[in-house]
Steps between C-alpha positions, in 0.01 A plus 500: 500500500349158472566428808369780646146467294493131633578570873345889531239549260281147450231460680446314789373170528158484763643180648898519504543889504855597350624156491283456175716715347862317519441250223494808249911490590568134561366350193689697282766455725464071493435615122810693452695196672417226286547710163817610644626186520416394194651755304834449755461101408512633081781691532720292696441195285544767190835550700592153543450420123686807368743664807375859393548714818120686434326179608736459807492840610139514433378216660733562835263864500164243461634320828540776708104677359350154537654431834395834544117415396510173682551626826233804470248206377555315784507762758194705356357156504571446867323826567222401322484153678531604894137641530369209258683200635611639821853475439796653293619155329317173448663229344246496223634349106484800338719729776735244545580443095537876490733448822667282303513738220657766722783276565578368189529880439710522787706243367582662172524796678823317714625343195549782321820549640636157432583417117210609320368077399355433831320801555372429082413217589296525849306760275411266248393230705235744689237546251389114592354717864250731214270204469490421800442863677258507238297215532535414869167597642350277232728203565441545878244589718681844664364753694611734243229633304449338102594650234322806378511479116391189353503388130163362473238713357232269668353644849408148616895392472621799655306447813606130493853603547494715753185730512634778292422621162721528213649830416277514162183481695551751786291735357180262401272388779393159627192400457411479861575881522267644275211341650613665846501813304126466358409386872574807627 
């Protein structure tokens, strides 16, 4: 139903038309992903330090929905970047950590069939990846867009790093507006 509200019944953008609408799926989707995995990293440590088949047979079902996630993230992202880059795929830092993501998923996803410590372990060492899907368009100058939600509570800060506004001040105004307002 979600889906369909996001693709069917937002409104359209004036400038991009319908493709405005695809980040209302893919960043839950990159959301989903990376909380996926972190909840598969718990349980497999959980199943490393006690052996309890829940956390194994758990966290094998978090591989295959976070694979799952991963590779709708990166192909509603593709469809979001061909009319604003031009192309499907650009080796920008934050799609390639998530690339990276997607195989380490693929990777736990293969070792699942060996003995169950490689596959444990491949999971546990992913989580370094989070911080850096995370914080690569800070680190490095992408063309993927900032992030969206900031921490700071200060305007002035939030336009420093990156030109957007923090997700507590989305509904005040900036200064500039409200004098185009009283212009009018």
């Amino acid at each position: 139903m979600a889906i369909h509200l996001s693709l069917r019944v937002a409104p359209l953008d004036l400038q991009q038309g319908g493709n405005s609408r695809i980040p209302y799926v893919h960043v839950p989707a990159a959301r989903m992903s990376i909380l996926v995995y972190i909840a598969t990293a718990i349980n497999t440590f959980l199943f490393l330090l006690t052996k309890h088949p829940l956390f194994l047979r758990s966290s094998g079902t978090g591989t295959e929905m976070g694979a799952f996630f991963t590779l709708f993230t990166l192909v509603t992202g593709g469809f979001r970047g061909r009319p604003m880059w031009g192309t499907f795929w650009v080796w920008d830092a934050r799609l390639t950590s998530v690339f990276i993501s997607f195989f380490i998923y693929l990777g736990a996803l293969r070792f699942q069939k060996l003995p169950v410590e490689p596959a444990s372990i491949s999971i546990c060492a992913g989580p370094i990846d989070i911080p850096i899907i995370k914080s690569s368009v800070n680190w490095w100058n992408t063309s993927h867009q900032p992030g969206s939600i900031s921490r700071s509570e200060n305007p002035a800060e939030n336009r420093e790093a990156g030109g957007h506004r923090s997700y507590h001040q989305t509904s005040e105004r900036f200064p500039d507006e409200e004098k185009d307002e009283r212009m009018e």
